[in-house]
FIFI-941652 format. One record per residue: residue in one letter; x, y, z of N, C-alpha, C in turn; residue number from 1. Coordinates in nm, 3 decimals, decimal comma, m for minus. Atoms other than C-alpha are relative to their C-alpha. Example, Ala and Ser with C-alpha at 12.3 -4.5 7.8 and 13.67 -1.06 7.14 Angstrom:
REM FIFI-941652
site rest a&n_east 0,089&n_north m0,119&n_up 0,000&ca_east 1,230&ca_north m0,450&ca_up 0,780&c_east 0,090&c_north 0,120&c_up 0,000&nr 1
site rest s&n_east m0,082&n_north m0,119&n_up m0,006&ca_east 1,367&ca_north m0,106&ca_up 0,714&c_east m0,077&c_north 0,109&c_up 0,073&nr 2
***
This chain:
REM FIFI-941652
site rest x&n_east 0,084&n_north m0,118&n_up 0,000&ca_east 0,000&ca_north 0,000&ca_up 0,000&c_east 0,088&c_north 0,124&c_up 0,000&nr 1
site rest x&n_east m0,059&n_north m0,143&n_up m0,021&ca_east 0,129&ca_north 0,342&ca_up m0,076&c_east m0,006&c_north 0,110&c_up 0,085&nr 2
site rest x&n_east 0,017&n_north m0,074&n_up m0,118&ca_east 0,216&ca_north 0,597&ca_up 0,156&c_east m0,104&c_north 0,114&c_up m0,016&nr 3
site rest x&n_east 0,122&n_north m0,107&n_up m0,003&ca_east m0,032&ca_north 0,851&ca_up 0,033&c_east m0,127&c_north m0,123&c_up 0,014&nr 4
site rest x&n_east 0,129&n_north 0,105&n_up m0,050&ca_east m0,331&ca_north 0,546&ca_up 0,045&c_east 0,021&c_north 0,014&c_up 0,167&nr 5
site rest x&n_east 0,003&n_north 0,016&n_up m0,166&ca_east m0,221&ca_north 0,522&ca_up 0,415&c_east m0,072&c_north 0,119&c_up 0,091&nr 6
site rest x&n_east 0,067&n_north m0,089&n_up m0,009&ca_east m0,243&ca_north 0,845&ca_up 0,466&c_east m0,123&c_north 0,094&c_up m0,014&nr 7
site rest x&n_east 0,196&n_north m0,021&n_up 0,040&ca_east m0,596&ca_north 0,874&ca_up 0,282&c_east m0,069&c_north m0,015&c_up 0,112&nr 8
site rest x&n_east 0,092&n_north 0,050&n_up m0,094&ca_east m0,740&ca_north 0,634&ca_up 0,514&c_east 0,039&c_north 0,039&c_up 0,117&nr 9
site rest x&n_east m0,007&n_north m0,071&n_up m0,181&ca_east m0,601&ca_north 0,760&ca_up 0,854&c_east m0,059&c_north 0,080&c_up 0,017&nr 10
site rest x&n_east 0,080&n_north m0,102&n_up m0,018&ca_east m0,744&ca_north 1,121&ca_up 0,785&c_east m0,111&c_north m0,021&c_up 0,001&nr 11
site rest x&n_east 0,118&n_north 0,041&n_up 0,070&ca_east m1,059&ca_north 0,945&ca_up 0,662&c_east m0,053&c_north m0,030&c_up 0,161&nr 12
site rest x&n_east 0,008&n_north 0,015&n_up m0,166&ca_east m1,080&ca_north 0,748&ca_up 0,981&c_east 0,004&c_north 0,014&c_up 0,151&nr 13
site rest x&n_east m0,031&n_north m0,080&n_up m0,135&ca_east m0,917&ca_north 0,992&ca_up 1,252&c_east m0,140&c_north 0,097&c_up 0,012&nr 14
site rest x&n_east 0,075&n_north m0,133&n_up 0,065&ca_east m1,187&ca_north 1,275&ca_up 1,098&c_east m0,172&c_north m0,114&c_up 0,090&nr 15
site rest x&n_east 0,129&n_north 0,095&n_up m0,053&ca_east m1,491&ca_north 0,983&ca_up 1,126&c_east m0,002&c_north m0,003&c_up 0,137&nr 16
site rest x&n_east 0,007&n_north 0,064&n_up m0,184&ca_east m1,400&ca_north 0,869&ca_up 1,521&c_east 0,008&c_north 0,165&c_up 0,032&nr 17
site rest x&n_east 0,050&n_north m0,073&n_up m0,049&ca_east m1,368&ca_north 1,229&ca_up 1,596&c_east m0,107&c_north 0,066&c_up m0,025&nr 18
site rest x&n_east 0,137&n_north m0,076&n_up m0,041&ca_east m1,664&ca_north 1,344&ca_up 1,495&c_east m0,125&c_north m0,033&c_up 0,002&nr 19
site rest x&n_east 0,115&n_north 0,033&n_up m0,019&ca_east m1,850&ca_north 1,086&ca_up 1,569&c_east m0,024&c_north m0,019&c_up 0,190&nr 20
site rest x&n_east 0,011&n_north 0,024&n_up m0,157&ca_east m1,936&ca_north 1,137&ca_up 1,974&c_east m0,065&c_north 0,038&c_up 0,066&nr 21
site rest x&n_east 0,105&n_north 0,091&n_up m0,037&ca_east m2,262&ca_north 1,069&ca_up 1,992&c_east m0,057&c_north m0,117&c_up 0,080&nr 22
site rest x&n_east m0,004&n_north 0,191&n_up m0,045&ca_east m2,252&ca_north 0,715&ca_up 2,070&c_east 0,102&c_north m0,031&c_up 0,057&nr 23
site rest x&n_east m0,125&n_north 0,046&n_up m0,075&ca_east m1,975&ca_north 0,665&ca_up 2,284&c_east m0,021&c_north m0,094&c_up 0,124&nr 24
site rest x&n_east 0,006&n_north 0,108&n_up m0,097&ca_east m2,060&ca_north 0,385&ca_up 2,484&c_east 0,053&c_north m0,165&c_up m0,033&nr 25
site rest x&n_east m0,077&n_north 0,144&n_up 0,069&ca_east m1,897&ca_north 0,016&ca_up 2,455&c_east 0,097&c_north 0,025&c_up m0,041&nr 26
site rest x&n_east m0,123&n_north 0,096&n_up 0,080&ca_east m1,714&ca_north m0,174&ca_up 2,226&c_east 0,056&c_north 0,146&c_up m0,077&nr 27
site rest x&n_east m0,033&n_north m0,097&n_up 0,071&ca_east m1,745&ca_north 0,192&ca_up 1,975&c_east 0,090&c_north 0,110&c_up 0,118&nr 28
site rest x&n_east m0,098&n_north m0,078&n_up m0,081&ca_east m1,605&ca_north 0,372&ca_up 2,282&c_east 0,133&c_north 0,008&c_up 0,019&nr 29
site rest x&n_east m0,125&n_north 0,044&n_up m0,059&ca_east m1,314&ca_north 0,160&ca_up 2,351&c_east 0,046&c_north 0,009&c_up m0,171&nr 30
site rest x&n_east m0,054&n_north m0,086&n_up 0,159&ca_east m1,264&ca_north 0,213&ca_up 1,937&c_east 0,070&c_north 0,118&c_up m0,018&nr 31
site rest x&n_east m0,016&n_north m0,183&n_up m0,011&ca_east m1,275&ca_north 0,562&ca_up 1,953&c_east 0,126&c_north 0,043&c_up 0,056&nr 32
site rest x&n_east m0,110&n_north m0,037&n_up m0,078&ca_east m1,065&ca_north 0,594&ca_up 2,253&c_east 0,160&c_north m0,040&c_up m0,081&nr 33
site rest x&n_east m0,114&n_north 0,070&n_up 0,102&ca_east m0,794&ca_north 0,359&ca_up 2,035&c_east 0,067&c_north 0,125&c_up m0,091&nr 34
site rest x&n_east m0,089&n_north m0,025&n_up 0,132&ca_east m0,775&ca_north 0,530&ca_up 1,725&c_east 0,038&c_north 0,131&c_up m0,005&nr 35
site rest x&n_east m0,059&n_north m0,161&n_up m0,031&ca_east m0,790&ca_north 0,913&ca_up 1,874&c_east 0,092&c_north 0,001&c_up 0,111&nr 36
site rest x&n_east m0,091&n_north 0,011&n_up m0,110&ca_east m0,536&ca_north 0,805&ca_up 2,146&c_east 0,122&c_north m0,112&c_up m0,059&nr 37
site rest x&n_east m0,072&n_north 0,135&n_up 0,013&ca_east m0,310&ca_north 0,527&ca_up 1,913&c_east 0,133&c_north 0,026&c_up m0,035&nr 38
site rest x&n_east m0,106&n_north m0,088&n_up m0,005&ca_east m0,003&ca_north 0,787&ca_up 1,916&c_east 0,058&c_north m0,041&c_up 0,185&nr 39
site rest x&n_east m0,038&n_north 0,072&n_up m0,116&ca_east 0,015&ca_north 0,668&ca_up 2,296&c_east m0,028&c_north m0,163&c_up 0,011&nr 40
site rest x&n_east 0,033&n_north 0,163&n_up m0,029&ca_east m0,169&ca_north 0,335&ca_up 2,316&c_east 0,078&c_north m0,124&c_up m0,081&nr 41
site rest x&n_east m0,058&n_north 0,101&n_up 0,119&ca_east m0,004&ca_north 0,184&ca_up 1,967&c_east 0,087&c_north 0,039&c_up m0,078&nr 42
site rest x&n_east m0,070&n_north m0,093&n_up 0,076&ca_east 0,274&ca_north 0,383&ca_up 1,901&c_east 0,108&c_north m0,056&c_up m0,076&nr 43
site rest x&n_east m0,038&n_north 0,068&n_up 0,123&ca_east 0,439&ca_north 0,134&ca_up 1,685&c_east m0,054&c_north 0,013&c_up m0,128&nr 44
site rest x&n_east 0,110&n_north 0,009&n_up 0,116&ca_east 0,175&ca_north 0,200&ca_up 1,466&c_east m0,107&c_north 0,104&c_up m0,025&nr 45
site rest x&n_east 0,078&n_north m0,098&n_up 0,014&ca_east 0,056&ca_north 0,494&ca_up 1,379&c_east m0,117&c_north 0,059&c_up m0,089&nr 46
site rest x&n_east 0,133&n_north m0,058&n_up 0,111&ca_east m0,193&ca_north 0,498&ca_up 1,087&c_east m0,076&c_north m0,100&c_up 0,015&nr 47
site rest x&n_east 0,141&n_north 0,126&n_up m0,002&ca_east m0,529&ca_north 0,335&ca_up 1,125&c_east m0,042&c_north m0,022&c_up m0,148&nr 48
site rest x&n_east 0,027&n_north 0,065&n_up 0,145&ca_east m0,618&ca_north 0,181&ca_up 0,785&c_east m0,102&c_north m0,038&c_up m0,061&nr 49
site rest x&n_east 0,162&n_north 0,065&n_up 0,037&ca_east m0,951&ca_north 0,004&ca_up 0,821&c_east m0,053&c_north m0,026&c_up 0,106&nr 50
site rest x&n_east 0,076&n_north m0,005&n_up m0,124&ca_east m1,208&ca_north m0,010&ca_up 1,046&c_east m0,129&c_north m0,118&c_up m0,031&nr 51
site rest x&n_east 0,115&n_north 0,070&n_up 0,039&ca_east m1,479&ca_north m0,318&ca_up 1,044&c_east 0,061&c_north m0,109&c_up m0,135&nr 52
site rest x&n_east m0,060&n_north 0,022&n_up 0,082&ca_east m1,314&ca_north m0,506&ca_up 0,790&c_east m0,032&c_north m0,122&c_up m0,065&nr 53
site rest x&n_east 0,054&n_north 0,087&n_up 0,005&ca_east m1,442&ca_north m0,793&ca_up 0,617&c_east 0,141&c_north m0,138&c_up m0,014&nr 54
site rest x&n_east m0,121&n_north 0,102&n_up m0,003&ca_east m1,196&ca_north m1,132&ca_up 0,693&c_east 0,020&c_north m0,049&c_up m0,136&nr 55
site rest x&n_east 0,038&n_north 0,051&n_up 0,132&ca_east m1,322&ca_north m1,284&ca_up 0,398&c_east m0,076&c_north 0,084&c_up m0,102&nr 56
site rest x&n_east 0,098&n_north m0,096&n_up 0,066&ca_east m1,386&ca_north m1,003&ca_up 0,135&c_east m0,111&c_north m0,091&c_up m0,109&nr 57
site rest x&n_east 0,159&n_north 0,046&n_up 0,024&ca_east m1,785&ca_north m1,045&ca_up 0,026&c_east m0,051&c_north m0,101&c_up 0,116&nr 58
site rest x&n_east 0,042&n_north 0,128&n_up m0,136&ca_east m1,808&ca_north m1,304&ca_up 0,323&c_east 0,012&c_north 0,068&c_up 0,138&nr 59
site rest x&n_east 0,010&n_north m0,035&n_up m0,140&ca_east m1,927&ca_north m1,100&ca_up 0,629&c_east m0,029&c_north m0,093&c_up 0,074&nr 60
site rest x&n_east 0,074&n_north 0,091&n_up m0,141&ca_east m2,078&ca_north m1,422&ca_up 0,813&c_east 0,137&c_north m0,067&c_up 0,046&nr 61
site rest x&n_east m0,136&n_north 0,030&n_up m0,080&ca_east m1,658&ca_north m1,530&ca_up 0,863&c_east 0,054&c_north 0,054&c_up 0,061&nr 62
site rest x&n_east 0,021&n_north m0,118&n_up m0,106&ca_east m1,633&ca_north m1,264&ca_up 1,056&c_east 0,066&c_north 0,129&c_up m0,061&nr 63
site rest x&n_east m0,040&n_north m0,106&n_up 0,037&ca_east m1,538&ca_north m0,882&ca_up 1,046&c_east 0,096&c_north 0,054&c_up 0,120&nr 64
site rest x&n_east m0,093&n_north m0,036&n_up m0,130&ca_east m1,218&ca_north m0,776&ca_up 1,201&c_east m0,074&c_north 0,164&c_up 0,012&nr 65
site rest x&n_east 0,008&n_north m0,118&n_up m0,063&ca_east m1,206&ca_north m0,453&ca_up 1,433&c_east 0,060&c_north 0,135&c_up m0,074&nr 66
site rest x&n_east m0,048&n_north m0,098&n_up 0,059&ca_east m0,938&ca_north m0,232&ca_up 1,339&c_east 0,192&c_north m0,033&c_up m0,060&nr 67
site rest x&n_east m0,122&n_north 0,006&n_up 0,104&ca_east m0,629&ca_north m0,225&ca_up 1,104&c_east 0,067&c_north 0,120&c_up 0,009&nr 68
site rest x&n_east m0,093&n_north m0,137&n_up 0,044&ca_east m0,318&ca_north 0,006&ca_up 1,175&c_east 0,139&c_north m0,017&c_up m0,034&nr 69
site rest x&n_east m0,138&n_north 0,052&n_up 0,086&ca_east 0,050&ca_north m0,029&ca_up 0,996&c_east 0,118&c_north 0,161&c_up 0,060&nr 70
site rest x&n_east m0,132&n_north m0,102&n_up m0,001&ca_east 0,373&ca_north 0,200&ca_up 1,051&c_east m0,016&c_north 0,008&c_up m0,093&nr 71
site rest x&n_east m0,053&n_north m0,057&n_up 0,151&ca_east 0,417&ca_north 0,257&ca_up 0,689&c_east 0,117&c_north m0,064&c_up m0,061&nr 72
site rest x&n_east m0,137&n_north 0,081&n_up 0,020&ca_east 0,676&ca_north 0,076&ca_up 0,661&c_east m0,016&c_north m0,168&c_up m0,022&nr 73
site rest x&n_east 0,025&n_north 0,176&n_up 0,021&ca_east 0,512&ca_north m0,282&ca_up 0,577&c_east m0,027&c_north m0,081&c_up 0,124&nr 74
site rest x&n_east 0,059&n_north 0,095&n_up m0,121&ca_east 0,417&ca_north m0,376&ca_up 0,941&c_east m0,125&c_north 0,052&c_up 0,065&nr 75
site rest x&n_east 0,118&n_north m0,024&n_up m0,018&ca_east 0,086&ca_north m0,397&ca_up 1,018&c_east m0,078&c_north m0,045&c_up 0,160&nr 76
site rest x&n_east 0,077&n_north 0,035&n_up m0,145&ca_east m0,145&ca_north m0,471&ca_up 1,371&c_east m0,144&c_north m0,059&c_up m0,055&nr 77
site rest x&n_east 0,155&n_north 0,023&n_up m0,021&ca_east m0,497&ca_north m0,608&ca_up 1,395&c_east m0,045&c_north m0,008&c_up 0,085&nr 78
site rest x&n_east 0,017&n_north m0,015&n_up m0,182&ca_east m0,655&ca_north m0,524&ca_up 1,698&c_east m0,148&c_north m0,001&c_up 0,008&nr 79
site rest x&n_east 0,145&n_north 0,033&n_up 0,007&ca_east m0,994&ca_north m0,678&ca_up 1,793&c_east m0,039&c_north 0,061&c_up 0,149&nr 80
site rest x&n_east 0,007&n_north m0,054&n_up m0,102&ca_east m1,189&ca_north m0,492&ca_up 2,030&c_east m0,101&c_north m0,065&c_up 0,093&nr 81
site rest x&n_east 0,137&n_north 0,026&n_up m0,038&ca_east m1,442&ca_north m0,577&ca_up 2,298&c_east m0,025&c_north 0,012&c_up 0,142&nr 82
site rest x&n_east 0,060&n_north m0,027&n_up m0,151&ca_east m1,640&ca_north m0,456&ca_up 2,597&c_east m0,027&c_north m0,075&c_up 0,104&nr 83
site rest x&n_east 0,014&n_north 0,137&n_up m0,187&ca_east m1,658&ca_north m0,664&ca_up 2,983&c_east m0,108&c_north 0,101&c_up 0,025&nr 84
site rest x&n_east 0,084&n_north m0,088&n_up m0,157&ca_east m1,919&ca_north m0,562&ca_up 3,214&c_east 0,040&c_north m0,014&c_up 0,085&nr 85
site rest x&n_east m0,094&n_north m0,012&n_up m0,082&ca_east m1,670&ca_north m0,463&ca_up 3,437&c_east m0,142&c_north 0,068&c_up 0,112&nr 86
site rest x&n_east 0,113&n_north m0,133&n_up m0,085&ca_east m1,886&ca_north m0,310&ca_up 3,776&c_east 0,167&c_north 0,151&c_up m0,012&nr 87
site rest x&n_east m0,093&n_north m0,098&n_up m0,014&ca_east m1,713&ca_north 0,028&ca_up 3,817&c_east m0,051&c_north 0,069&c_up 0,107&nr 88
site rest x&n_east m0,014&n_north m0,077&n_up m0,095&ca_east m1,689&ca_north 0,310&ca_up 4,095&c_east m0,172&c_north 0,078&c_up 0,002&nr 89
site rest x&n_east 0,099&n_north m0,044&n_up 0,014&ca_east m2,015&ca_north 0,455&ca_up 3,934&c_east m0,148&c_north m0,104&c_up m0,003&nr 90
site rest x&n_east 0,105&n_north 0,077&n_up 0,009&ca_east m2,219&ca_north 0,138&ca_up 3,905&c_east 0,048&c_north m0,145&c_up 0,017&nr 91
site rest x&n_east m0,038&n_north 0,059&n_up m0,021&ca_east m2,080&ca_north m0,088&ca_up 4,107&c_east m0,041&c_north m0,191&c_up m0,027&nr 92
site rest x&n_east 0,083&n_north 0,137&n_up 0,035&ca_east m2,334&ca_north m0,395&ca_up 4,050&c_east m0,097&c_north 0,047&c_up m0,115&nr 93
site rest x&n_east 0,071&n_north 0,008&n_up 0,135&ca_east m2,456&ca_north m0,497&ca_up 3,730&c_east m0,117&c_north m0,069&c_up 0,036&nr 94
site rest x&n_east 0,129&n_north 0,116&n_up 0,033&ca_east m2,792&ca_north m0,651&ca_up 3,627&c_east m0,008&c_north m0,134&c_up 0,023&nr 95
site rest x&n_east m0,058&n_north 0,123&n_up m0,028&ca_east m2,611&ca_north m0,971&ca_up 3,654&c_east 0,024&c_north m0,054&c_up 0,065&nr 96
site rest x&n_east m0,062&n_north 0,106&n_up m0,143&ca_east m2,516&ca_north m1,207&ca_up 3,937&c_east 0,170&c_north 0,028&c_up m0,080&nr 97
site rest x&n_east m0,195&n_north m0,010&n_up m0,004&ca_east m2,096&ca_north m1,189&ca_up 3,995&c_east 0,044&c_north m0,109&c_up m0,121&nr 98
site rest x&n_east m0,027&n_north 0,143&n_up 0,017&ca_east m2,115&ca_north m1,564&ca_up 3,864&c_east m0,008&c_north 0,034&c_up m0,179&nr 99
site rest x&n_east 0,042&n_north 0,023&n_up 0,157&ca_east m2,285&ca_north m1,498&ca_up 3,487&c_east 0,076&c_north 0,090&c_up 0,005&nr 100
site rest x&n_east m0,074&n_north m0,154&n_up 0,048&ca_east m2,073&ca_north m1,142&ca_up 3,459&c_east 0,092&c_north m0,049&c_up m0,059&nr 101
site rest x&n_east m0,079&n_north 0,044&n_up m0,031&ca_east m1,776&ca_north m1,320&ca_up 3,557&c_east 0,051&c_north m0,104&c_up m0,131&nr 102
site rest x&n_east m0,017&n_north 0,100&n_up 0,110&ca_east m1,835&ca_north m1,595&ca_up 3,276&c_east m0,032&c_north 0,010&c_up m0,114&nr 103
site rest x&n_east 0,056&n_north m0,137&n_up 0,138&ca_east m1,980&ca_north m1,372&ca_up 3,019&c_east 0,095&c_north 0,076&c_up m0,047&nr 104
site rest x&n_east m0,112&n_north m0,060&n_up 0,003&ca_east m1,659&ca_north m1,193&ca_up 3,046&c_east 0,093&c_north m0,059&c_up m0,039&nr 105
site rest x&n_east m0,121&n_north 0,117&n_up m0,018&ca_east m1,434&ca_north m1,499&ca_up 3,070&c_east m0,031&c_north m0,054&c_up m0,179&nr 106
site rest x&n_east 0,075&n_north 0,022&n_up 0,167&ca_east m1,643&ca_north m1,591&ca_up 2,672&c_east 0,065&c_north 0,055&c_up m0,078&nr 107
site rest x&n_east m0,050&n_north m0,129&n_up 0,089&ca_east m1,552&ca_north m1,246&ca_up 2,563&c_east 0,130&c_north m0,009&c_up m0,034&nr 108
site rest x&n_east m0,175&n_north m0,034&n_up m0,027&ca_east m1,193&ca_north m1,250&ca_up 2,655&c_east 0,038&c_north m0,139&c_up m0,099&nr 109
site rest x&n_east m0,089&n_north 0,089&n_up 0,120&ca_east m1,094&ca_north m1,610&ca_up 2,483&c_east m0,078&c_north 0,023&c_up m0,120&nr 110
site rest x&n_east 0,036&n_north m0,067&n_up 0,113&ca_east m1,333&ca_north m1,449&ca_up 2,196&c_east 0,084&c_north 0,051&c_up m0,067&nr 111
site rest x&n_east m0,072&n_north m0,099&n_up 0,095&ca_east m1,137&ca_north m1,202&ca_up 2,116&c_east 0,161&c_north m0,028&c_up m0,015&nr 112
site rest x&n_east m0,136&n_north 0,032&n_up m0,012&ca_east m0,784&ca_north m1,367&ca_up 2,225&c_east m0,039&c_north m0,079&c_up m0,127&nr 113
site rest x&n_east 0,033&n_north 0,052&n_up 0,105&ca_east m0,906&ca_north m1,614&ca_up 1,958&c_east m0,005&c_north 0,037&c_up m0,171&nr 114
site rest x&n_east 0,008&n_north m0,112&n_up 0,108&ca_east m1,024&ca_north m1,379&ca_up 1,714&c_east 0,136&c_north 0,073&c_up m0,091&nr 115
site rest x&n_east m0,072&n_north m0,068&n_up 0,010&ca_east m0,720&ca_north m1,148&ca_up 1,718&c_east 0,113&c_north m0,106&c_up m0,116&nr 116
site rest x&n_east m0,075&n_north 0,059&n_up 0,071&ca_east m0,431&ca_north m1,435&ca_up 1,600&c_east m0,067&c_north m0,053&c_up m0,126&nr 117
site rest x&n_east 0,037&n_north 0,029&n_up 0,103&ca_east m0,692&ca_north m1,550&ca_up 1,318&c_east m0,040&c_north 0,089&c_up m0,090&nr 118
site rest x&n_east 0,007&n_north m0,087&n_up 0,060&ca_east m0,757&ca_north m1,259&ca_up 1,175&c_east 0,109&c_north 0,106&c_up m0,024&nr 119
site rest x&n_east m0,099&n_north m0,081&n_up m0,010&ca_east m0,424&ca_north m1,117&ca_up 1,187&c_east 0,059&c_north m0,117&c_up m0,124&nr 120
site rest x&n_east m0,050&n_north 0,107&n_up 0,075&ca_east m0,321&ca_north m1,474&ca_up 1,002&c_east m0,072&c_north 0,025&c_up m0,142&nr 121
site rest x&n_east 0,086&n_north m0,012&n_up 0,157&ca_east m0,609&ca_north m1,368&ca_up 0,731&c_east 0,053&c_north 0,132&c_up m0,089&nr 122
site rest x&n_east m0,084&n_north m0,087&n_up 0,031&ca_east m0,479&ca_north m1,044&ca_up 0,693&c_east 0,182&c_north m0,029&c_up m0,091&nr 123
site rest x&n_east m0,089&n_north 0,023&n_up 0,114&ca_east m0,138&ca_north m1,173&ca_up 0,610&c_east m0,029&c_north m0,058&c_up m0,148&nr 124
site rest x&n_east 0,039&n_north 0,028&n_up 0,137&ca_east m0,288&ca_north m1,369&ca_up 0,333&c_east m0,033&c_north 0,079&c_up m0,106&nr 125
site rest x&n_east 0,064&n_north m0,093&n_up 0,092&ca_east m0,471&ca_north m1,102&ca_up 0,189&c_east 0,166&c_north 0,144&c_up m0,044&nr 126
site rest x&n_east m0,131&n_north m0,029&n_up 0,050&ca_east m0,122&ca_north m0,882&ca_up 0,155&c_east 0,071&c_north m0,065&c_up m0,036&nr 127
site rest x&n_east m0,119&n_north 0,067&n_up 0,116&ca_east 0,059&ca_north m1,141&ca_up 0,015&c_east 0,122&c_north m0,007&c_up 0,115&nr 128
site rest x&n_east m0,103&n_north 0,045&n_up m0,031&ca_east 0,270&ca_north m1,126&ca_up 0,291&c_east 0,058&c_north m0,121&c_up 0,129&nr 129
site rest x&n_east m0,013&n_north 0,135&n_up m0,137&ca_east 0,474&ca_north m1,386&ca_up 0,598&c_east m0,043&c_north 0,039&c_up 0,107&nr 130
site rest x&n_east 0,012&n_north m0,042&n_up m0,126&ca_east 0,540&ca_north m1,165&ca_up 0,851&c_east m0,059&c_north 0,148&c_up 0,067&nr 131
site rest x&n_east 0,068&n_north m0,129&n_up m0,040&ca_east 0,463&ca_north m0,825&ca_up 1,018&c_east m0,118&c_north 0,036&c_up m0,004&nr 132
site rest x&n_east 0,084&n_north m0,023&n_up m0,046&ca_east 0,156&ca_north m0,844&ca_up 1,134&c_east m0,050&c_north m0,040&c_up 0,127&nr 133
site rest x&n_east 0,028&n_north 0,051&n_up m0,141&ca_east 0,090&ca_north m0,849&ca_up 1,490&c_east m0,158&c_north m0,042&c_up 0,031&nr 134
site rest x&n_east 0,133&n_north m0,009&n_up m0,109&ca_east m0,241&ca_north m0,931&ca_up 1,720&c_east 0,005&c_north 0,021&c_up 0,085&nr 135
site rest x&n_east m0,016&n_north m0,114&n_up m0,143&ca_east m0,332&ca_north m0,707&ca_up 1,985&c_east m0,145&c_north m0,043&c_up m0,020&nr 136
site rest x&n_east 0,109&n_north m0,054&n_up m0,055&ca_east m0,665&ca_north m0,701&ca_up 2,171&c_east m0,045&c_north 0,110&c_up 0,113&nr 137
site rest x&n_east m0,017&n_north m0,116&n_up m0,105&ca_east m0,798&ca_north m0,434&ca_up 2,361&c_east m0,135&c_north 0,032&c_up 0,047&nr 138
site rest x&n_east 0,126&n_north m0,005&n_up m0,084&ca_east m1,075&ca_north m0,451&ca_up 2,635&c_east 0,013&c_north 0,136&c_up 0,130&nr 139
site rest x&n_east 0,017&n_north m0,111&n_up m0,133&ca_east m1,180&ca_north m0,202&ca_up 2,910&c_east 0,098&c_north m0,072&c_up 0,072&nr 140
site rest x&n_east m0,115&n_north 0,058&n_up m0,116&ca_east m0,969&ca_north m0,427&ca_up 3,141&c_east 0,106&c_north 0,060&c_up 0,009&nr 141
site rest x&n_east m0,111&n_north m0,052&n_up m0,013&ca_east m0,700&ca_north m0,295&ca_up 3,036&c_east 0,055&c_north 0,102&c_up m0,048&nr 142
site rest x&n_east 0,012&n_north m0,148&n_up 0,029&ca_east m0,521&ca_north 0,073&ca_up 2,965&c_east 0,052&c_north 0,001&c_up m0,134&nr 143
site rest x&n_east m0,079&n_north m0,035&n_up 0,152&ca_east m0,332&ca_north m0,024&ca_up 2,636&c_east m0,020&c_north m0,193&c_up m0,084&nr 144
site rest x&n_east 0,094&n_north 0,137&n_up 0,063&ca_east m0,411&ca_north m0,291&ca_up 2,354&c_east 0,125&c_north m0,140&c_up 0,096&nr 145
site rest x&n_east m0,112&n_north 0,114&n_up 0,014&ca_east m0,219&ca_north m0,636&ca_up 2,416&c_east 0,009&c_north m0,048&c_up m0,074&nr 146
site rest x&n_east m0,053&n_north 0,074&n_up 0,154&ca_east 0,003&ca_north m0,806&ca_up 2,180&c_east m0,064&c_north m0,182&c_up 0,052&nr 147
site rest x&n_east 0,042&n_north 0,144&n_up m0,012&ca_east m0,094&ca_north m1,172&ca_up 2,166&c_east 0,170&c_north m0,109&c_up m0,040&nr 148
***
């Protein structure tokens, strides 16, 4: 991909997440926060590329990765995102018993650990290339994505 394409889609995508903040709750939150904060959170990787992405292009039911960002330099990330119902300081107990939260959460998490290395593996295919492409996920749990 050429460095002006890169640069297309970052402005494209930085421009979209900021001015969309409206809806800032969830999974689109912890997005948001990503790709207008990924100068600290993913600073290996500074241009976001694609957002929603289809694994299998025309084949949305194989799933749709999260988000796609590259240095420019031929190394790329895929970073799948996804929300816990964490209790927090403001709402300490959920709707939920501890037990279903707890295991509802525990789903999510090898979800997306799951997710992340197979869609990072599809990705290489689709560039043609071996290596440089990491998997990172990145949940409320924690303050910055993780590599896998």
């Amino acid at each position: 991909m050429q460095q002006s394409e890169i640069e297309r889609r970052h402005h494209l995508l930085q421009t979209y997440f900021e001015g969309r903040d409206w809806d800032v709750v969830g999974e689109y939150d912890l997005k948001r926060q990503l790709v207008l904060n990924s100068s600290q959170l993913l600073p290996n990787y500074p241009f976001v590329i694609d957002d929603e992405w289809e694994v299998e292009p025309g084949r949305s039911d194989q799933g749709r990765g999260d988000l796609v960002f590259t240095d420019g330099k031929g190394n790329f990330a895929v970073v799948e995102v996804k929300y816990l119902d964490l209790p927090s300081k403001d709402s300490p107990i959920s709707n939920r018993s501890g037990k279903k939260r707890r295991e509802s959460n525990r789903e999510k998490r090898r979800q997306v650990e799951a997710q992340a290395p197979k869609y990072a593996k599809r990705l290489r295919e689709k560039l043609g290339i071996t290596e440089s492409v990491a998997a990172y996920y990145f949940t409320n749990e924690y303050k910055k994505p993780q590599l896998l």
